[in-house]
The first five atom37 places (N, CA, C, CB, O) and aatype in JSON, in Angstrom:
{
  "aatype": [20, 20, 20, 20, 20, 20, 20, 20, 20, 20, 20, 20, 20, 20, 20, 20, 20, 20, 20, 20, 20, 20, 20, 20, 20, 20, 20, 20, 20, 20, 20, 20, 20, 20, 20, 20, 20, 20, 20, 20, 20, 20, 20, 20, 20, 20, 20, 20, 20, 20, 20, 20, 20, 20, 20, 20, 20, 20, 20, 20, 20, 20, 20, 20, 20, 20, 20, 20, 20, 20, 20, 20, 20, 20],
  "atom_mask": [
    [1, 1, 1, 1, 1],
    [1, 1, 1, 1, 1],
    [1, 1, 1, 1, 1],
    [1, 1, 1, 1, 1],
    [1, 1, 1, 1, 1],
    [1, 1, 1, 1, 1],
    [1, 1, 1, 1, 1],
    [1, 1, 1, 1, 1],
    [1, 1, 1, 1, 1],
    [1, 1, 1, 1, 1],
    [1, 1, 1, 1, 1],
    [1, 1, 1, 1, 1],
    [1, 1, 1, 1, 1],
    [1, 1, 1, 1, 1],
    [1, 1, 1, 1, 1],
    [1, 1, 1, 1, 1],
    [1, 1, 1, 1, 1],
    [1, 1, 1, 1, 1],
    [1, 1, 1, 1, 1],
    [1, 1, 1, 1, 1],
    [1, 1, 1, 1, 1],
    [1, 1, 1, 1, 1],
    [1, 1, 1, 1, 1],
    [1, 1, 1, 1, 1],
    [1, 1, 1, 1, 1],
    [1, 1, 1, 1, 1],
    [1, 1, 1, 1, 1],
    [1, 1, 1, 1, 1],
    [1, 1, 1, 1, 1],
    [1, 1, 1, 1, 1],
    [1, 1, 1, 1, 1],
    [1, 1, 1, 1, 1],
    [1, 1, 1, 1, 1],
    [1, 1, 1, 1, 1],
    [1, 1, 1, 1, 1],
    [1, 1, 1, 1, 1],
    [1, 1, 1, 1, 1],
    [1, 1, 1, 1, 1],
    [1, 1, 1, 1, 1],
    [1, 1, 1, 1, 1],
    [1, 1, 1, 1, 1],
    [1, 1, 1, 1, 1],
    [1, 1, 1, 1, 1],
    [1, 1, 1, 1, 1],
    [1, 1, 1, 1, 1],
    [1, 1, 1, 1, 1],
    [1, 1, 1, 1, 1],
    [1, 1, 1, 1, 1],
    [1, 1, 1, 1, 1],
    [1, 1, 1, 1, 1],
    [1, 1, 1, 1, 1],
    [1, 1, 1, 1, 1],
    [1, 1, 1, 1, 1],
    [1, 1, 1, 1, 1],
    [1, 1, 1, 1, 1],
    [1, 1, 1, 1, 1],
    [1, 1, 1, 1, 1],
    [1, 1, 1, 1, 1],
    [1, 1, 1, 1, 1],
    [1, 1, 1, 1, 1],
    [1, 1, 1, 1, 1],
    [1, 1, 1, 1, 1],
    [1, 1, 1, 1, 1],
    [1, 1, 1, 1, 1],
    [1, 1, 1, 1, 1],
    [1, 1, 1, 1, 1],
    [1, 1, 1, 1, 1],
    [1, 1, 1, 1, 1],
    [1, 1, 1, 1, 1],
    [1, 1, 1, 1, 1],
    [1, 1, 1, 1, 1],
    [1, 1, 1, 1, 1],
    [1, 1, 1, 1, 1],
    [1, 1, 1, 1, 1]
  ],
  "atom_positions": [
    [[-7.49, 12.32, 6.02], [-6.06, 12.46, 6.09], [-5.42, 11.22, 5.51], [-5.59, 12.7, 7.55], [-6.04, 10.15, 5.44]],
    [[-4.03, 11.37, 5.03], [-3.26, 9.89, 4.18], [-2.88, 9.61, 5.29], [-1.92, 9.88, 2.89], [-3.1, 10.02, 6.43]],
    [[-2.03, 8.52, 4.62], [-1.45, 7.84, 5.68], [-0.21, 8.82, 6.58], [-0.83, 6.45, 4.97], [0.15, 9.96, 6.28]],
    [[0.21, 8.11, 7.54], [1.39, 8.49, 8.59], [2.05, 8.22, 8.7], [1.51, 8.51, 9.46], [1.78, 7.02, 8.79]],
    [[3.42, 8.32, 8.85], [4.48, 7.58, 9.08], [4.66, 7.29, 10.66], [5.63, 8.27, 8.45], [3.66, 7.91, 11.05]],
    [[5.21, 6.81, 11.75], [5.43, 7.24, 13.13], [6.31, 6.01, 13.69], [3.95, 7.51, 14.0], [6.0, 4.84, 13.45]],
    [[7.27, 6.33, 14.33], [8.07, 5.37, 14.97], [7.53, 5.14, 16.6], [9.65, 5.92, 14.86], [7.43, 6.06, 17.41]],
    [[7.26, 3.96, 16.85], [6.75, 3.38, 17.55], [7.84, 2.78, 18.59], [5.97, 2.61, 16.83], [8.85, 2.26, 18.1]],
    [[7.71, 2.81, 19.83], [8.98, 2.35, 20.48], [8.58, 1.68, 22.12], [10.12, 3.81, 20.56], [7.73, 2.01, 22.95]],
    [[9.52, 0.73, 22.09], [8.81, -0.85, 23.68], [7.47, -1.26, 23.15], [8.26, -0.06, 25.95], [6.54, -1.19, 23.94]],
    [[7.3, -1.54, 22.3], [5.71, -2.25, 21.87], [7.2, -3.3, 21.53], [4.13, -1.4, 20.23], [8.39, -3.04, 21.68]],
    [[6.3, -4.89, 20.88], [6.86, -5.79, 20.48], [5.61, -6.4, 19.76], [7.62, -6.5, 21.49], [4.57, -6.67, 20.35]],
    [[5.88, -6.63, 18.01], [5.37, -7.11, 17.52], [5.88, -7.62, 16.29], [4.62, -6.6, 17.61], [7.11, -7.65, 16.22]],
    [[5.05, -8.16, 15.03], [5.92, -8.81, 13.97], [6.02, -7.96, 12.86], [5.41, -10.14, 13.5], [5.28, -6.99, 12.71]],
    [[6.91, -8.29, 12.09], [7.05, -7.07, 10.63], [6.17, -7.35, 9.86], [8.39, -7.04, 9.61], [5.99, -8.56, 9.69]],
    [[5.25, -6.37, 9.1], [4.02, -6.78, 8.1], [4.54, -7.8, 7.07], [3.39, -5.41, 7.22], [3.9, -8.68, 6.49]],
    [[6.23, -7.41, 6.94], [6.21, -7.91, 5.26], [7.57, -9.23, 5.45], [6.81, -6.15, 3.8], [8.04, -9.66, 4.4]],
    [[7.99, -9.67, 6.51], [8.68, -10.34, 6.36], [8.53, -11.58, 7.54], [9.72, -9.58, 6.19], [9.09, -12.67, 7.52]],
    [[7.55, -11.01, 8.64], [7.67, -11.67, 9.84], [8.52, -12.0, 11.41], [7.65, -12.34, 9.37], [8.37, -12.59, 12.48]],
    [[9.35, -11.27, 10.74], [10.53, -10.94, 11.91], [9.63, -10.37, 12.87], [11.89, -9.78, 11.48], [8.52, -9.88, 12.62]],
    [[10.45, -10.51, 14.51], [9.5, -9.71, 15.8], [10.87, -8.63, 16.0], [8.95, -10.97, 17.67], [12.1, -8.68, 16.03]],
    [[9.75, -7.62, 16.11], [10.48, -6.68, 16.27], [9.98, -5.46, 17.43], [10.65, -6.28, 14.96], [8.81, -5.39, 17.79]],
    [[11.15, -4.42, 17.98], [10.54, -4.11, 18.98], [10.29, -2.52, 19.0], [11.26, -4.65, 20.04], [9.28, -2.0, 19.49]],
    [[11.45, -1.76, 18.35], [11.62, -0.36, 18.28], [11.12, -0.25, 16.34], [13.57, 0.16, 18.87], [12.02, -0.49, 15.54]],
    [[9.92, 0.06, 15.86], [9.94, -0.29, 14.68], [9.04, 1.07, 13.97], [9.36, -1.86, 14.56], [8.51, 1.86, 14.75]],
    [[8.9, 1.28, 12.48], [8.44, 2.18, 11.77], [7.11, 1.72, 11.86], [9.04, 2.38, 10.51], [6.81, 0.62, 12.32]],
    [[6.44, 2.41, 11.48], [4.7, 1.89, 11.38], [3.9, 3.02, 10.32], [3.77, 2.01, 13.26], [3.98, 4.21, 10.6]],
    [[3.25, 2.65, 9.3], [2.77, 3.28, 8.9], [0.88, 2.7, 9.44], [3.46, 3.37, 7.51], [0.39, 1.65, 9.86]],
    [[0.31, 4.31, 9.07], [-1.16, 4.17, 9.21], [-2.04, 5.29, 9.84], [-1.38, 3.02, 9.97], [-1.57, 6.4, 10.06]],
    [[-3.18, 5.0, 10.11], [-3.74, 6.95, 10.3], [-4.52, 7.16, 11.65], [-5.16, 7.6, 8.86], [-4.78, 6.42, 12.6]],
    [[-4.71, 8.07, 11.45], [-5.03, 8.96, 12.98], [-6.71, 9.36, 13.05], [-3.99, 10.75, 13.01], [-7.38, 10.19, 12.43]],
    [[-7.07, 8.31, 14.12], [-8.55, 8.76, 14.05], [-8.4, 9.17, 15.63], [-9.91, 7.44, 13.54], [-7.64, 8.83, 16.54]],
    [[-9.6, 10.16, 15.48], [-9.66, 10.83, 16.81], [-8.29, 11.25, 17.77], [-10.49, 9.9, 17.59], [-8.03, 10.8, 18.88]],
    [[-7.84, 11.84, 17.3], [-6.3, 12.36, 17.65], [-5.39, 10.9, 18.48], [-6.46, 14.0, 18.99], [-4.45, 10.93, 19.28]],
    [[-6.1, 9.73, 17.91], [-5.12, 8.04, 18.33], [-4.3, 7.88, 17.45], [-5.92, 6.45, 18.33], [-4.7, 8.99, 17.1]],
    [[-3.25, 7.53, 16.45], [-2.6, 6.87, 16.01], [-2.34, 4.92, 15.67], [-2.0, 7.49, 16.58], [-1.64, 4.09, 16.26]],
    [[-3.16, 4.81, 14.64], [-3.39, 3.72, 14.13], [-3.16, 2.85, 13.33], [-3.89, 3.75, 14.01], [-3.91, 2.77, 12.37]],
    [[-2.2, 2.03, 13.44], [-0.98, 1.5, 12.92], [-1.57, 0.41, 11.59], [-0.06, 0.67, 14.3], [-2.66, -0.14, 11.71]],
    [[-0.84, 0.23, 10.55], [-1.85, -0.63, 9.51], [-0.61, -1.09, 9.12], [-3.01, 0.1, 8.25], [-1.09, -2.08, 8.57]],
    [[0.2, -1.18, 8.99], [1.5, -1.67, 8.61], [2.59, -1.77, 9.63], [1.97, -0.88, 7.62], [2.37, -1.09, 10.64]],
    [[3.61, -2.39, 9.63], [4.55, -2.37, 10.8], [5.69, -3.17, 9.96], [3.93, -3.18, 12.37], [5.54, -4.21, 9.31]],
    [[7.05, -2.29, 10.16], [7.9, -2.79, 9.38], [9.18, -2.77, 10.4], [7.99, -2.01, 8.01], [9.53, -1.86, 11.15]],
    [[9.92, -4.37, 10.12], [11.61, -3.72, 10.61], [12.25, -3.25, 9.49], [12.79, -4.89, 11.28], [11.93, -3.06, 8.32]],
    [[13.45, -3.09, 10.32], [14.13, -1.66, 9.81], [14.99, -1.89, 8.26], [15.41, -1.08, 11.17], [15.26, -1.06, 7.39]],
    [[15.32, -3.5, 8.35], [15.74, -4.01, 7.09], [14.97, -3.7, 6.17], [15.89, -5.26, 7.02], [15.51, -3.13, 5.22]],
    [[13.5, -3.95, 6.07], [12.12, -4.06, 5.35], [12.11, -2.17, 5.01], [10.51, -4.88, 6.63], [12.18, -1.61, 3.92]],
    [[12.05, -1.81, 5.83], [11.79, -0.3, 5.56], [13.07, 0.29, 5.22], [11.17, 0.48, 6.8], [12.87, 1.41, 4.75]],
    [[14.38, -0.04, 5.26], [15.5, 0.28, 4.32], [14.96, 0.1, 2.78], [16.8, -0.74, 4.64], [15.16, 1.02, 1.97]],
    [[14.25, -1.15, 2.37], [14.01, -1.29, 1.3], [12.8, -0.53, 0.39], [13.97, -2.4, 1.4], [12.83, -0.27, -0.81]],
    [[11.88, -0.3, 1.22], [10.63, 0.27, 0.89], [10.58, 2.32, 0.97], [9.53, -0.59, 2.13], [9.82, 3.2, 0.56]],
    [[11.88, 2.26, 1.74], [11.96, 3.97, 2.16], [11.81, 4.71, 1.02], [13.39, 4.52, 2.82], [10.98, 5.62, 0.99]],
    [[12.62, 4.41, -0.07], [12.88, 4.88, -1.17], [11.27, 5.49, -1.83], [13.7, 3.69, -1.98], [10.88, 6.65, -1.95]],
    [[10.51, 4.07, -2.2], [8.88, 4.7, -2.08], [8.4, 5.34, -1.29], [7.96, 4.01, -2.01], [7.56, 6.12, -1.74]],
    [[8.57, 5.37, 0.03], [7.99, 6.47, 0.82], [8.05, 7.7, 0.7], [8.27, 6.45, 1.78], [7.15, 8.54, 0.78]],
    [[10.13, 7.91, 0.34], [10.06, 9.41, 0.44], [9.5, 10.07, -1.39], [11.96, 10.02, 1.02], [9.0, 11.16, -1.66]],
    [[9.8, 9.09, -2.19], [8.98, 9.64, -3.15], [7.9, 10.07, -2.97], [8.81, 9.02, -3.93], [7.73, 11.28, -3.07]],
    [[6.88, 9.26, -2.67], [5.42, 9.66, -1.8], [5.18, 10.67, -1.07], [5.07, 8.84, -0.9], [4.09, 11.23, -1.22]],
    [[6.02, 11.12, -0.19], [5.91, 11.53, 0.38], [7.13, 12.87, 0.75], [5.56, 10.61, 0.89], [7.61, 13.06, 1.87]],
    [[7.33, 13.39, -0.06], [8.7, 14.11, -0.07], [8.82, 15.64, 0.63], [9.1, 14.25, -1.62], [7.85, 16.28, 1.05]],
    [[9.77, 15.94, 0.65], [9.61, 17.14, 1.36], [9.2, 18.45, 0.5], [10.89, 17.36, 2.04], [9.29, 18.17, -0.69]],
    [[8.96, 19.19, 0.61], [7.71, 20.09, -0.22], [9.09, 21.28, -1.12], [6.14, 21.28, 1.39], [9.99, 21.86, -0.51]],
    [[8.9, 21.33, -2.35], [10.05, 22.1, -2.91], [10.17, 23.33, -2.43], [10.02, 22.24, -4.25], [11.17, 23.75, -1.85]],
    [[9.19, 23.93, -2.65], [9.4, 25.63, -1.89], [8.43, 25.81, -0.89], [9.12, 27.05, -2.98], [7.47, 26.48, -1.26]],
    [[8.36, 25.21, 0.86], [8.07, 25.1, 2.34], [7.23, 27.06, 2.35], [10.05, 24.71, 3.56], [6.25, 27.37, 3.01]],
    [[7.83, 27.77, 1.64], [7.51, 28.76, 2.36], [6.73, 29.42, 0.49], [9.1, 29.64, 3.46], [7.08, 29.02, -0.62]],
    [[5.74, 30.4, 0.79], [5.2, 31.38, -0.31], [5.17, 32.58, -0.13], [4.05, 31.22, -0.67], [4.62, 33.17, 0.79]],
    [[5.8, 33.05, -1.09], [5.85, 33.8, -1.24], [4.75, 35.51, -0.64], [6.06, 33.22, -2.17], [3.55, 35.39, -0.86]],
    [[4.98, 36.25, -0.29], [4.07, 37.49, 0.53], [3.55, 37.93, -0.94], [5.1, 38.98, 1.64], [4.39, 38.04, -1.83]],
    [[2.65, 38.1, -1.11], [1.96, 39.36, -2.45], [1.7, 40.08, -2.22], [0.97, 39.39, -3.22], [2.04, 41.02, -2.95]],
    [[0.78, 40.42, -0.93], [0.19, 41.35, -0.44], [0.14, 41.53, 0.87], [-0.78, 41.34, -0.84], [-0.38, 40.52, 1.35]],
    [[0.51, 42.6, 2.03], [0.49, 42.82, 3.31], [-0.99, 41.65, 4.07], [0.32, 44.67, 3.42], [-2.19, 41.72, 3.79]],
    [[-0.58, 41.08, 4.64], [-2.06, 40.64, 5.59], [-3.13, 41.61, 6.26], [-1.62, 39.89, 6.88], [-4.35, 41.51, 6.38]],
    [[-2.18, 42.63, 6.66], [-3.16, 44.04, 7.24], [-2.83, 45.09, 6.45], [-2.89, 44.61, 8.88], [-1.76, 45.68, 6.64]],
    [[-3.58, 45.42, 5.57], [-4.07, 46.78, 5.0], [-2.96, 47.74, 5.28], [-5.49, 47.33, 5.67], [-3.05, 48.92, 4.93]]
  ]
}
């Protein structure tokens, strides 16, 4: 699986990319064994700046739904 996005909230720790402590914060990183495993940690200034790449990366899917071709049951 890629990475995750997940907002993390009452933890207190520092921002990956700037050092600020921060407490209610974004976190990217992946999920082993249905845990959630944080590899990045950003405040919210930092991830204002970086969002822009994310949602490119990661965007919402153009057409969510496909089209029926054929009945599922006969």
């Amino acid at each position: 699986m890629g990475p995750v996005w997940r907002l993390i909230r009452g933890q207190k720790d520092v921002c990956h990319r700037c050092g600020r402590e921060i407490v209610d914060f974004p976190a990217v990183g992946r999920v082993v064994d249905f845990q959630f495993r944080p590899v990045e940690k950003y405040c919210w200034d930092c991830y204002r700046y970086i969002q822009p790449f994310v949602d490119e990366i990661a965007s919402e899917a153009q057409d969510p739904y496909q089209p029926v071709t054929k009945p599922a049951i006969p």
